[in-house]
PDB file of N, CA, C and O in Angstrom:
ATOM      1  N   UNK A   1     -14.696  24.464 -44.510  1.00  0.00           N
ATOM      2  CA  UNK A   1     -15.112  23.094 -44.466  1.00  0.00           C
ATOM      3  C   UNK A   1     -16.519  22.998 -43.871  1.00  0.00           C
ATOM      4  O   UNK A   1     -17.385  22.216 -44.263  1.00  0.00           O
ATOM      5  N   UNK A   2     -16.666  24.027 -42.721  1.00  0.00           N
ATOM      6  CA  UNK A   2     -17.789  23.922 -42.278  1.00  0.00           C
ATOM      7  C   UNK A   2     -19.255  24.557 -43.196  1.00  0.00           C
ATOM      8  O   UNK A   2     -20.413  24.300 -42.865  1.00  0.00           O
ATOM      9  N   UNK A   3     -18.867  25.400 -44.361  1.00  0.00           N
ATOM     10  CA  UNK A   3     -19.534  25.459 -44.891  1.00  0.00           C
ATOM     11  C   UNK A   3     -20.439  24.747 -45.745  1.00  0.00           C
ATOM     12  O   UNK A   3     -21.645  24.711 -45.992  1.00  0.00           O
ATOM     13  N   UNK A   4     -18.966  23.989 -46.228  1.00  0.00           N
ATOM     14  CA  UNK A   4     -19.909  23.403 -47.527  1.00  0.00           C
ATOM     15  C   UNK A   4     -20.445  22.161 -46.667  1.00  0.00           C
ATOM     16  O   UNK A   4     -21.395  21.559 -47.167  1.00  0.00           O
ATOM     17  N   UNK A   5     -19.882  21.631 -45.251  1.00  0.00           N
ATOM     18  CA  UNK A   5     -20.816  20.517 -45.027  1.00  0.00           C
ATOM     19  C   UNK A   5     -22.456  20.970 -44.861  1.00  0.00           C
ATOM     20  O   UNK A   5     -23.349  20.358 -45.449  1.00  0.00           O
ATOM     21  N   UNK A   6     -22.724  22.205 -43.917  1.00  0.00           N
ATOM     22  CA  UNK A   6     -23.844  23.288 -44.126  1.00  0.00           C
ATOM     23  C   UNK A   6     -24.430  22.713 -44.995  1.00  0.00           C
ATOM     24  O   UNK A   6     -25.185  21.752 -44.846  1.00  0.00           O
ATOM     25  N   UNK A   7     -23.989  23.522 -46.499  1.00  0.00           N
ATOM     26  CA  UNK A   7     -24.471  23.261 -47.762  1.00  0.00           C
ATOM     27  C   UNK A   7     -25.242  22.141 -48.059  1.00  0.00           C
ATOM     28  O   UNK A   7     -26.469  22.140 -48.166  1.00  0.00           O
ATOM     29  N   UNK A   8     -24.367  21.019 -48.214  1.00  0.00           N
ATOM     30  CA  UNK A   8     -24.543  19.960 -48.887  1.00  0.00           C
ATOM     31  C   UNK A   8     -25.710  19.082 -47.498  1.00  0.00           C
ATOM     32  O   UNK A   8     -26.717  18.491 -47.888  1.00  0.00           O
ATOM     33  N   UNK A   9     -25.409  19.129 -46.157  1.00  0.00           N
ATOM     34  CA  UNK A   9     -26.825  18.231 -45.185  1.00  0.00           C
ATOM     35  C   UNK A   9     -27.517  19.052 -44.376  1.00  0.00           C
ATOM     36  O   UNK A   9     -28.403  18.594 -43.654  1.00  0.00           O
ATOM     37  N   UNK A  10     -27.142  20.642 -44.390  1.00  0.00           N
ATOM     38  CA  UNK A  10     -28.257  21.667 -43.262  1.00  0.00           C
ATOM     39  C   UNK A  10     -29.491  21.330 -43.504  1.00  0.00           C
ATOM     40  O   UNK A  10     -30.153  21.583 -42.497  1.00  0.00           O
ATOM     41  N   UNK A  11     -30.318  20.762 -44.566  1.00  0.00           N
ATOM     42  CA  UNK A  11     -31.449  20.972 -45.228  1.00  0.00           C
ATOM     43  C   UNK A  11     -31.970  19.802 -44.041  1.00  0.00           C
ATOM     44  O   UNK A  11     -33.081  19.896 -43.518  1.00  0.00           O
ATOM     45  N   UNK A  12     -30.971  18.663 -43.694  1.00  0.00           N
ATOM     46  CA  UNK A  12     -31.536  17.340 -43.181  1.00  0.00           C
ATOM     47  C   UNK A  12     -31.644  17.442 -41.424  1.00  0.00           C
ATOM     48  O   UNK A  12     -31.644  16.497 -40.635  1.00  0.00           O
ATOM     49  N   UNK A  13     -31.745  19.104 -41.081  1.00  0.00           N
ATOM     50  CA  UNK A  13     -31.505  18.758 -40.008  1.00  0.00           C
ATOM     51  C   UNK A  13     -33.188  20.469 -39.757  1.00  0.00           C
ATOM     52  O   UNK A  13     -33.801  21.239 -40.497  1.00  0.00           O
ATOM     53  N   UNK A  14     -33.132  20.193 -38.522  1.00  0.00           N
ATOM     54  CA  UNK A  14     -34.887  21.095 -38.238  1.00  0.00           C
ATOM     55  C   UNK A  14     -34.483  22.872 -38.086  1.00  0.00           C
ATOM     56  O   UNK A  14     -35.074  23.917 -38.361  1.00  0.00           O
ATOM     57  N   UNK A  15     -33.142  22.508 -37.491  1.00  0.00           N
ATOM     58  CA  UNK A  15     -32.386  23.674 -37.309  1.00  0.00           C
ATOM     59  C   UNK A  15     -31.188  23.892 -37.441  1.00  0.00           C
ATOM     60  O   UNK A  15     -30.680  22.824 -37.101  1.00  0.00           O
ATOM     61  N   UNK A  16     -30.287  24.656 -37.744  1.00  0.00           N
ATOM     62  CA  UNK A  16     -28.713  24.464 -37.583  1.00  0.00           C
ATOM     63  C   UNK A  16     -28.528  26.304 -37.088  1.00  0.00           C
ATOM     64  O   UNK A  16     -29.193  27.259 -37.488  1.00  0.00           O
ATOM     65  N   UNK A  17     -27.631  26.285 -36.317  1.00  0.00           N
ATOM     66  CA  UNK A  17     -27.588  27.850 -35.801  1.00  0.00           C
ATOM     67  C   UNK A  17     -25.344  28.231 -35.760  1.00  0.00           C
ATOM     68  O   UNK A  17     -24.492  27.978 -34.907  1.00  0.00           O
ATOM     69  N   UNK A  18     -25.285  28.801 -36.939  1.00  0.00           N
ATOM     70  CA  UNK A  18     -23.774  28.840 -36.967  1.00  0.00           C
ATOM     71  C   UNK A  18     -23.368  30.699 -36.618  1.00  0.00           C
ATOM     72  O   UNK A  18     -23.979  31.713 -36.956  1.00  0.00           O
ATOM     73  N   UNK A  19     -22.357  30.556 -35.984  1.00  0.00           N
ATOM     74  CA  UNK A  19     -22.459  32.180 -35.608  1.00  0.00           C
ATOM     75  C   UNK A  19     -20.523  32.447 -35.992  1.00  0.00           C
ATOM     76  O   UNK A  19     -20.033  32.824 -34.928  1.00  0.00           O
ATOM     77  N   UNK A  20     -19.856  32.399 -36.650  1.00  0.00           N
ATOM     78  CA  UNK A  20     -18.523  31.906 -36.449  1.00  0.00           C
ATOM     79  C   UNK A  20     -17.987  33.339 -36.251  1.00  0.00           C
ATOM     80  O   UNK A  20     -18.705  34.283 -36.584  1.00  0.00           O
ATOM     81  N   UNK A  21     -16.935  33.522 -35.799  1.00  0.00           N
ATOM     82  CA  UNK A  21     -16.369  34.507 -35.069  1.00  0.00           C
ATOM     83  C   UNK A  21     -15.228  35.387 -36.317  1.00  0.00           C
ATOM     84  O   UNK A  21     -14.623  34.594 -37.039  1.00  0.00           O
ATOM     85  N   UNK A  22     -15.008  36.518 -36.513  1.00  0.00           N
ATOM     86  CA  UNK A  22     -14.208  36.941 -37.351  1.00  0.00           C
ATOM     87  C   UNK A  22     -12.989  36.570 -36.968  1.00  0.00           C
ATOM     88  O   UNK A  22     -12.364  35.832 -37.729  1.00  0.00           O
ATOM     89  N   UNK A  23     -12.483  36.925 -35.920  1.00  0.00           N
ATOM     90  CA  UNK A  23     -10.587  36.597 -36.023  1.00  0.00           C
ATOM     91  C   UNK A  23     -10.971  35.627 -34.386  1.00  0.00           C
ATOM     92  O   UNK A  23     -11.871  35.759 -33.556  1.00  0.00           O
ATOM     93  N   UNK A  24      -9.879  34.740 -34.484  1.00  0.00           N
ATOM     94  CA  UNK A  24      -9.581  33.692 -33.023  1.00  0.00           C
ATOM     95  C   UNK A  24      -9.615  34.778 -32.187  1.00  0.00           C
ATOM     96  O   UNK A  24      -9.434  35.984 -32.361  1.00  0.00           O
ATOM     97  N   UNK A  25     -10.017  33.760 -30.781  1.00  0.00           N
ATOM     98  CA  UNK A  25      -9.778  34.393 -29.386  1.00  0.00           C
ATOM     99  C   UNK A  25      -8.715  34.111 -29.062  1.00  0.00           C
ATOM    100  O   UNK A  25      -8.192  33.094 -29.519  1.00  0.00           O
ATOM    101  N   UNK A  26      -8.013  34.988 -28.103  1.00  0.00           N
ATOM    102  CA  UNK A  26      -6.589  34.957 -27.378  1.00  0.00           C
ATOM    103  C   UNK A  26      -7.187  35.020 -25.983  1.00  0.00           C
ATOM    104  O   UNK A  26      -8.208  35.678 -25.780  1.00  0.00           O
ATOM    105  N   UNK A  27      -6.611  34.395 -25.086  1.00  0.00           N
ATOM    106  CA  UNK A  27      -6.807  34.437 -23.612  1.00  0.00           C
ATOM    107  C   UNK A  27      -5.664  34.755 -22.665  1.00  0.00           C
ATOM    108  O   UNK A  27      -4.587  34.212 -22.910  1.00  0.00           O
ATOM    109  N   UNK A  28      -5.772  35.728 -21.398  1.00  0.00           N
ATOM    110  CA  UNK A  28      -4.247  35.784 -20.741  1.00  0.00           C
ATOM    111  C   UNK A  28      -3.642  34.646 -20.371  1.00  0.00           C
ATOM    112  O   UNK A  28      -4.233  33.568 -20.304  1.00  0.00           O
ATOM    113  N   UNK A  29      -2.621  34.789 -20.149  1.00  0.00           N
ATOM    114  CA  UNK A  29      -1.650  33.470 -19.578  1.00  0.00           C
ATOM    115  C   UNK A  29      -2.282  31.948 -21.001  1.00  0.00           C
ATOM    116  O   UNK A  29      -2.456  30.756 -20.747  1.00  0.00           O
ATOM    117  N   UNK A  30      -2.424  32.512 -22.080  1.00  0.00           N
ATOM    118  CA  UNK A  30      -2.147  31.186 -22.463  1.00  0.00           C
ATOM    119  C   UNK A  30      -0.878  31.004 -23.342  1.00  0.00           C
ATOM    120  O   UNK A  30      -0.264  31.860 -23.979  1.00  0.00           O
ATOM    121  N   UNK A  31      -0.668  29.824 -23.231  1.00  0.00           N
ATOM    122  CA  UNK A  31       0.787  29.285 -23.659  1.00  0.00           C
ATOM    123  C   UNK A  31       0.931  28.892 -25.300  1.00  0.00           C
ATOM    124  O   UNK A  31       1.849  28.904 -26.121  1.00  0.00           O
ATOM    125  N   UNK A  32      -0.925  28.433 -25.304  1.00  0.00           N
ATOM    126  CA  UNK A  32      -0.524  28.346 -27.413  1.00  0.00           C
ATOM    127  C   UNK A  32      -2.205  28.025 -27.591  1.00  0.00           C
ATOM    128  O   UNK A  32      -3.079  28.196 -26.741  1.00  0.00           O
ATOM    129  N   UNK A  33      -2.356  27.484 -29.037  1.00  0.00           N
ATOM    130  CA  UNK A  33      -3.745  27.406 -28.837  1.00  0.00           C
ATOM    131  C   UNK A  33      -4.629  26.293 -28.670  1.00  0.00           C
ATOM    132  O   UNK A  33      -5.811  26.076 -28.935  1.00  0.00           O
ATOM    133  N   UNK A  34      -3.387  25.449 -27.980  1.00  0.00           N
ATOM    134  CA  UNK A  34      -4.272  24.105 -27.381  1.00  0.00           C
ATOM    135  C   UNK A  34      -4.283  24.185 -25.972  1.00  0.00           C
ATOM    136  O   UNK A  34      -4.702  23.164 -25.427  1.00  0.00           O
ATOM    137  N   UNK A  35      -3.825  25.422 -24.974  1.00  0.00           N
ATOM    138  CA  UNK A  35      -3.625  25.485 -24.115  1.00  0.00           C
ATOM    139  C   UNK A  35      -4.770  26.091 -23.514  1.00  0.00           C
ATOM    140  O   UNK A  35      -5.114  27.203 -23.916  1.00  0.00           O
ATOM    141  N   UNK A  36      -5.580  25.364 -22.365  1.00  0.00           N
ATOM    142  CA  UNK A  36      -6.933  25.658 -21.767  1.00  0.00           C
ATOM    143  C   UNK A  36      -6.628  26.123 -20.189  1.00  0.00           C
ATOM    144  O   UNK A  36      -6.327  25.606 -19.113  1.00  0.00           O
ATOM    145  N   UNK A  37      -6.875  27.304 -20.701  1.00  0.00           N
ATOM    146  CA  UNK A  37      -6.866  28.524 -19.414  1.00  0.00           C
ATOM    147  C   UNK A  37      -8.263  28.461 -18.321  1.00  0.00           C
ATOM    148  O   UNK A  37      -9.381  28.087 -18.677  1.00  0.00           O
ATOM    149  N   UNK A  38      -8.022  28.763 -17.406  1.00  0.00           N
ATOM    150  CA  UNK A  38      -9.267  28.958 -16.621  1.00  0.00           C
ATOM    151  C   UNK A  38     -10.679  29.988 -17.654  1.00  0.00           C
ATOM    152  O   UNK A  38     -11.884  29.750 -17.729  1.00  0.00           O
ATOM    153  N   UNK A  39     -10.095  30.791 -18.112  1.00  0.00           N
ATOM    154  CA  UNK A  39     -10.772  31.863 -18.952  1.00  0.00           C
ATOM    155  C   UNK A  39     -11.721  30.998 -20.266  1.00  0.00           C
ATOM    156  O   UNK A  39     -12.930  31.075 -20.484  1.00  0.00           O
ATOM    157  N   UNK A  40     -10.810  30.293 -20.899  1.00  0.00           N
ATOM    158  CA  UNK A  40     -10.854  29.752 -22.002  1.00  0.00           C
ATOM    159  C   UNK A  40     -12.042  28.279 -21.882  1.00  0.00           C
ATOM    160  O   UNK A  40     -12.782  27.753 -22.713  1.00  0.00           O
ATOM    161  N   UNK A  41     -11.787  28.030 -20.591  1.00  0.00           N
ATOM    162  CA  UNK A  41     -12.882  26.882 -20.409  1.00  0.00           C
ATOM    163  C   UNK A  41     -14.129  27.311 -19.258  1.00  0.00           C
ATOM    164  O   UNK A  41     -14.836  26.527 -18.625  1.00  0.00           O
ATOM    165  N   UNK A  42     -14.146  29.083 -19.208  1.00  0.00           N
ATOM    166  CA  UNK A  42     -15.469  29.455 -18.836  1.00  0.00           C
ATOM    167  C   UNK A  42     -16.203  29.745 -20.007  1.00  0.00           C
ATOM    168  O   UNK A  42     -17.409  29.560 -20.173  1.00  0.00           O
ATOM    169  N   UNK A  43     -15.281  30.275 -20.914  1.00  0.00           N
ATOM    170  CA  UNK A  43     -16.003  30.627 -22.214  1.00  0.00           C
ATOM    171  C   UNK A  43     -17.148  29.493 -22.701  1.00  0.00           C
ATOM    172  O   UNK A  43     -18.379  29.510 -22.734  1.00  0.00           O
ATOM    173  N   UNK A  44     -16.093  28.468 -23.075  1.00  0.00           N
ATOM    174  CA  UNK A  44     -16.515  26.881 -24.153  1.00  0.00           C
ATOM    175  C   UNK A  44     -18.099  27.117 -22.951  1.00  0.00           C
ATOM    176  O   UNK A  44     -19.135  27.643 -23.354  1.00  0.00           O
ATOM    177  N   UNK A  45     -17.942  26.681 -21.750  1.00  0.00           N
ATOM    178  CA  UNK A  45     -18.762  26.756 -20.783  1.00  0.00           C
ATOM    179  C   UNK A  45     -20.163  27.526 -20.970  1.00  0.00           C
ATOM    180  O   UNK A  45     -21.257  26.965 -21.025  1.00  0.00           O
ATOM    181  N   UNK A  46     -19.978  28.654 -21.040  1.00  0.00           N
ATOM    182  CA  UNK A  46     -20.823  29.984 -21.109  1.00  0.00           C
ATOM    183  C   UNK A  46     -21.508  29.654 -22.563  1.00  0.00           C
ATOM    184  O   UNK A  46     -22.590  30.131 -22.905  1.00  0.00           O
ATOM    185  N   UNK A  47     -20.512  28.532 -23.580  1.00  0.00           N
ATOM    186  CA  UNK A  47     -21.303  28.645 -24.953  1.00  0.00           C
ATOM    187  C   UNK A  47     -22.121  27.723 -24.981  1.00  0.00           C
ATOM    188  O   UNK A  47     -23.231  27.779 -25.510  1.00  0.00           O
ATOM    189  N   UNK A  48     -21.301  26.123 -24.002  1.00  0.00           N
ATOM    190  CA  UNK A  48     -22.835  25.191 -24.086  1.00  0.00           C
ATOM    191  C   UNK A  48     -23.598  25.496 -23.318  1.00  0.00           C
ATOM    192  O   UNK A  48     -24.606  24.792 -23.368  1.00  0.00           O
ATOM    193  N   UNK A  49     -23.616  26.340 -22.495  1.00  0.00           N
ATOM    194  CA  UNK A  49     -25.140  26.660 -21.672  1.00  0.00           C
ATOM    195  C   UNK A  49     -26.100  27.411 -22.626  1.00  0.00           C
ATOM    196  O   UNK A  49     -27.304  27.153 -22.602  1.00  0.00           O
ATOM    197  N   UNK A  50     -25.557  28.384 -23.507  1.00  0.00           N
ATOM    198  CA  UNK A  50     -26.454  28.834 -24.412  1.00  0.00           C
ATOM    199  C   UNK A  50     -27.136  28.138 -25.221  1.00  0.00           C
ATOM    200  O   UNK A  50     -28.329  28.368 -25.418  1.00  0.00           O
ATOM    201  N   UNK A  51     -26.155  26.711 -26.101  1.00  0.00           N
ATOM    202  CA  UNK A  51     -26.628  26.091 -26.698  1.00  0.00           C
ATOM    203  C   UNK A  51     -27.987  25.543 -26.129  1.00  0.00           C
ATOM    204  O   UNK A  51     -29.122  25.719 -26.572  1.00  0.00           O
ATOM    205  N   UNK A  52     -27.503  24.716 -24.850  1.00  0.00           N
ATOM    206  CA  UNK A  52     -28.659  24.060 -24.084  1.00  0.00           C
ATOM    207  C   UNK A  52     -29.625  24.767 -23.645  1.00  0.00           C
ATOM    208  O   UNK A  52     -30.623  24.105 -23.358  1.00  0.00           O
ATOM    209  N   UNK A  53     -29.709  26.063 -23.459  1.00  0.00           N
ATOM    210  CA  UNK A  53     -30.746  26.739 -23.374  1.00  0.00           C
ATOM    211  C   UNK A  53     -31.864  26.860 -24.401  1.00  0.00           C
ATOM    212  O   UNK A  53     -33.069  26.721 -24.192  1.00  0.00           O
ATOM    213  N   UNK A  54     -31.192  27.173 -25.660  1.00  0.00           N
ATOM    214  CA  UNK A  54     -31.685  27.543 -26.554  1.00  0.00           C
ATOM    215  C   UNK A  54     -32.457  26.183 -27.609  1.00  0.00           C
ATOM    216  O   UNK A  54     -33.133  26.313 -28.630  1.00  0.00           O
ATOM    217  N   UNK A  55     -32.027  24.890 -26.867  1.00  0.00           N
ATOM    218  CA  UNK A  55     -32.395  24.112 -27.505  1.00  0.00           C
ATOM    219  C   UNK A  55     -33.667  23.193 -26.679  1.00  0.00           C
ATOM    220  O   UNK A  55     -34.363  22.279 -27.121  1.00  0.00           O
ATOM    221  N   UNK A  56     -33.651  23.889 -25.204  1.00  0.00           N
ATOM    222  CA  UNK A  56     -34.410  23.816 -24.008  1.00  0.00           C
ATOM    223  C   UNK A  56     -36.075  24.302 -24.572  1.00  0.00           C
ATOM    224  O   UNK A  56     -37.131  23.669 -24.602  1.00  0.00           O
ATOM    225  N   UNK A  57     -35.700  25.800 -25.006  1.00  0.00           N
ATOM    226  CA  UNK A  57     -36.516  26.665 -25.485  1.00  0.00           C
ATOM    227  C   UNK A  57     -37.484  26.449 -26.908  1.00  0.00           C
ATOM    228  O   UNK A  57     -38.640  26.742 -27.215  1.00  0.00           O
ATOM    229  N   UNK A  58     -36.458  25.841 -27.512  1.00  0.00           N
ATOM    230  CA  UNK A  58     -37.028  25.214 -29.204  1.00  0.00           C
ATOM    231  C   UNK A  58     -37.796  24.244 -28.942  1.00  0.00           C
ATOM    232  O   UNK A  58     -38.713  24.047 -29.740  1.00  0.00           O
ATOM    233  N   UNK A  59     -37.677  23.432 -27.873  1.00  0.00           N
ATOM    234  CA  UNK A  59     -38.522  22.053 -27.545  1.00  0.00           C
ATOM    235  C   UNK A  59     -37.453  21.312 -28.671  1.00  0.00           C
ATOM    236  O   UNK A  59     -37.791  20.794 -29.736  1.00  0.00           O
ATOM    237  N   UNK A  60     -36.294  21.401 -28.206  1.00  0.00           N
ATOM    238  CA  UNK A  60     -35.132  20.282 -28.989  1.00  0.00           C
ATOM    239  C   UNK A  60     -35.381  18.372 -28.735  1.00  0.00           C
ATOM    240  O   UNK A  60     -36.019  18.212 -27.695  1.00  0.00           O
ATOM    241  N   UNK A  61     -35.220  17.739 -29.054  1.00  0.00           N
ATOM    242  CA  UNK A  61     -35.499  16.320 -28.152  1.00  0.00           C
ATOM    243  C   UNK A  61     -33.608  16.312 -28.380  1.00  0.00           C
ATOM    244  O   UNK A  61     -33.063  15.940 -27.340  1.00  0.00           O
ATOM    245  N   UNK A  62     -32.898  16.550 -29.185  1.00  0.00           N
ATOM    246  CA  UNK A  62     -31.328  16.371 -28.467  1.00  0.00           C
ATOM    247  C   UNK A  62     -30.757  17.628 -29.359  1.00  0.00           C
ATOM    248  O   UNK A  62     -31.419  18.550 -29.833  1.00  0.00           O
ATOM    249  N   UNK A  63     -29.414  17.417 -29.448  1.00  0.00           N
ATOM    250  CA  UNK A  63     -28.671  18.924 -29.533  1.00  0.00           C
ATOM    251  C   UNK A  63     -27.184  18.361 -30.050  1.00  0.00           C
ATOM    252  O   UNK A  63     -26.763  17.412 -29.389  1.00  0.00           O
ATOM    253  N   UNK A  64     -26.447  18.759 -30.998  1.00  0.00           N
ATOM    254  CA  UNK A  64     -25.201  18.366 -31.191  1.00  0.00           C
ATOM    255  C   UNK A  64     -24.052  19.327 -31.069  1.00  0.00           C
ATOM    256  O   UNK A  64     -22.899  18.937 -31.254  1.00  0.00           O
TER     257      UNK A  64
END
């Protein structure tokens, strides 16, 4: 799904940066995959800091 939206509006945007992961992450002690582990919400964490970095760096004016 995320592709073809890509496809069809990436063109309308200055940058788009997609990196998607081959198989899901599993985390210890989690219970299913809506279940947010200490682990699991350093990750998400660790990914918007990259984002915001990287959009720090581009001279972004916002970031989605």
């Amino acid at each position: 799904m995320l592709q073809e939206w890509l496809a069809a509006v990436g063109d309308d945007y200055a940058a788009v940066v997609w990196r998607p992961e081959g198989e899901p992450r599993f985390y210890p002690d989690e219970e299913g995959p809506k279940h947010w582990t200490k682990e699991r919400h350093q990750f998400l964490m660790e990914l918007k800091q990259e984002a915001l970095t990287f959009a720090r760096n581009w001279g972004a004016d916002y970031i989605l």
